[in-house]
C-alpha positions as CSV (number, residue, x, y, z in Angstrom):
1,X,279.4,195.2,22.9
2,X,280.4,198.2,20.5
3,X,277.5,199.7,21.1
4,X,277.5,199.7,25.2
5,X,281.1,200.7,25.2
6,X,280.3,204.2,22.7
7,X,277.0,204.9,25.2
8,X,279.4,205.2,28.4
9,X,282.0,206.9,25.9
10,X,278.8,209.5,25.5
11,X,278.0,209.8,28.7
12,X,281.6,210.2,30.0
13,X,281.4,213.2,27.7
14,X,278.5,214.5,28.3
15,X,279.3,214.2,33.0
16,X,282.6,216.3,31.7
17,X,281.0,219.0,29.2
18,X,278.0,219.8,30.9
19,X,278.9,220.2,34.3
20,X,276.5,217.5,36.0
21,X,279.1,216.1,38.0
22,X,279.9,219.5,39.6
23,X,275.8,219.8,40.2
24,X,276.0,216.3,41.6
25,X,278.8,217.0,44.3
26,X,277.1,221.0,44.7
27,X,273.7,218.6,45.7
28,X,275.7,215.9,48.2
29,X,277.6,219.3,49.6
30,X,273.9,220.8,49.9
31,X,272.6,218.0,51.5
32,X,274.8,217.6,54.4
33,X,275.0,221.5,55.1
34,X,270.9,221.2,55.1
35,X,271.8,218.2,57.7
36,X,274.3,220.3,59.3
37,X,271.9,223.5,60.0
38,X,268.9,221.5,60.6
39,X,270.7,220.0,64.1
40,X,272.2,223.4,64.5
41,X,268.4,224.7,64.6
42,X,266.8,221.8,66.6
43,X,269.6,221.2,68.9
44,X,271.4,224.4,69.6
45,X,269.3,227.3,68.3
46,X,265.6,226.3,69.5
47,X,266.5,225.1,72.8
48,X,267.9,229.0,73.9
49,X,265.3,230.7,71.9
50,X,262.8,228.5,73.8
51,X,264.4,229.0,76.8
52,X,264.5,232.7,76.3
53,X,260.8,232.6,75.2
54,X,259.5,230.7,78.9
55,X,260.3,226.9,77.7
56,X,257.9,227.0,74.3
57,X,259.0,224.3,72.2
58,X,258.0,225.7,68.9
59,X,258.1,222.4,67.8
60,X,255.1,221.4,69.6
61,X,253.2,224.4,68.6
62,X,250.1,223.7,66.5
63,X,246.7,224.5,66.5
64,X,244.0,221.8,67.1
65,X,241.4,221.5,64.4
66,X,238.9,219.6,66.0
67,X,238.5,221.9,69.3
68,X,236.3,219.5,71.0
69,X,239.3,216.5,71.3
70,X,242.1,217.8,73.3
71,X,245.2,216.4,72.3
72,X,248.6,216.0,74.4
73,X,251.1,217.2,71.9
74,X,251.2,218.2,68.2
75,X,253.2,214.3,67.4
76,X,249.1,212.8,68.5
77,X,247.1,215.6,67.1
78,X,249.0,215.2,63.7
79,X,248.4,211.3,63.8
80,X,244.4,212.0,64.6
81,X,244.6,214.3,61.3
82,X,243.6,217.6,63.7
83,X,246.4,219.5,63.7
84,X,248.1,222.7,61.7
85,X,251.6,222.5,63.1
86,X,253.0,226.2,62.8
87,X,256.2,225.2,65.6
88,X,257.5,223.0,62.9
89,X,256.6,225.7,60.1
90,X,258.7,228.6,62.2
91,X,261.7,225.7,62.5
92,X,262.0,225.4,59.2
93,X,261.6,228.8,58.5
94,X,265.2,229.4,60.7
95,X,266.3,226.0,58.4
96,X,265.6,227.9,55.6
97,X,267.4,231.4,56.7
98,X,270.2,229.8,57.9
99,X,270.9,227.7,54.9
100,X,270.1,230.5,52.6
101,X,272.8,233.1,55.0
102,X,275.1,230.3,54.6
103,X,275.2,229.4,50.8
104,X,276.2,233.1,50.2
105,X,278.5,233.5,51.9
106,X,280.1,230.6,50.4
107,X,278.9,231.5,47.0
108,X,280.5,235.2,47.6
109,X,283.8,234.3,48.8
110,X,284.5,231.4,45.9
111,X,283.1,234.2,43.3
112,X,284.9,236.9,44.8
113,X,286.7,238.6,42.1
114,X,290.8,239.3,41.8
115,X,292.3,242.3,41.5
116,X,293.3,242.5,37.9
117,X,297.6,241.5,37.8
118,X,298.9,245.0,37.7
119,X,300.4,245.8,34.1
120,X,304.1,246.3,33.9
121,X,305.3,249.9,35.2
122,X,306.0,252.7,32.5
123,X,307.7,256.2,32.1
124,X,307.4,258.3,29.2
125,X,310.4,259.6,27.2
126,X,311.3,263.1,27.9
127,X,312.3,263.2,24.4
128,X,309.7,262.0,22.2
129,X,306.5,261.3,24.9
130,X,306.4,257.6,23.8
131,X,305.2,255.3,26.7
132,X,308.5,252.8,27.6
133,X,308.7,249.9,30.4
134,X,310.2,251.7,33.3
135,X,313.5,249.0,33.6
136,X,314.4,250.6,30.1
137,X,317.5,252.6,29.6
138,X,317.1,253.9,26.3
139,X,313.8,254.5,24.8
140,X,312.6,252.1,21.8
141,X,311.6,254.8,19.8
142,X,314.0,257.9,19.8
143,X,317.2,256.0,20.6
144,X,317.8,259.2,23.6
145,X,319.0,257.7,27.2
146,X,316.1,257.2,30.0
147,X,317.4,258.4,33.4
């Protein structure tokens, strides 16, 4: 029992020092975005774009590898094994973009860098040039009053 109770002890340790449980949610969070874009693609994006384009659903574009069977779509040339679907290719090609335009922009705003905390304000002694904090009334150094 000693020796199943130090193993989760280890791996405790090791899902807190080595960051795998920050990969693991990074992967879920990855996942659904993928889900997210792909029905942005297939139901939003390619419907206009087809639309646009005469009615092609680039879906459905492939080309037939056996020219003497003529097939109805690209879903029964694909099952007969005849079939280089490029429509599905150039979808998730858009997947792909989309995805990729989205993760940096999320990547560059959470690593967007602060301005560094400005330093405390200072004036120099008209007496002896030493730097002092600018609420001072007398200067550390000289002893002479700071107007």
């Amino acid at each position: 029992m000693a020796v199943k109770v130090k193993v989760f002890e280890e791996f405790k340790a090791f899902l807190v020092k080595s960051n795998a449980l920050a990969l693991a949610i990074g992967v879920i969070i990855g996942a659904a975005i993928g889900k997210l874009v792909g029905s942005l693609v297939n139901d939003v994006l390619m419907p206009v774009i087809g639309r646009v384009t005469g009615g092609i659903d680039f879906s459905n574009l492939y080309i037939n590898l056996t020219p003497s069977v003529a097939f109805e779509n690209y879903a029964k040339a694909k099952e007969a094994g005849a079939a280089l679907g490029y429509g599905v290719f150039i979808n998730n090609i858009i997947d792909f973009v989309i995805i990729s335009f989205v993760v940096f922009m999320i990547t560059k705003a959470l690593l967007k860098e602060k301005p560094a905390p400005a330093g405390p304000a200072t004036k120099t002694c008209r007496e002896c040039g030493e730097t002092v904090l600018a609420s001072a009334r007398k200067c550390k150094w000289c002893g002479s009053a700071l107007s």
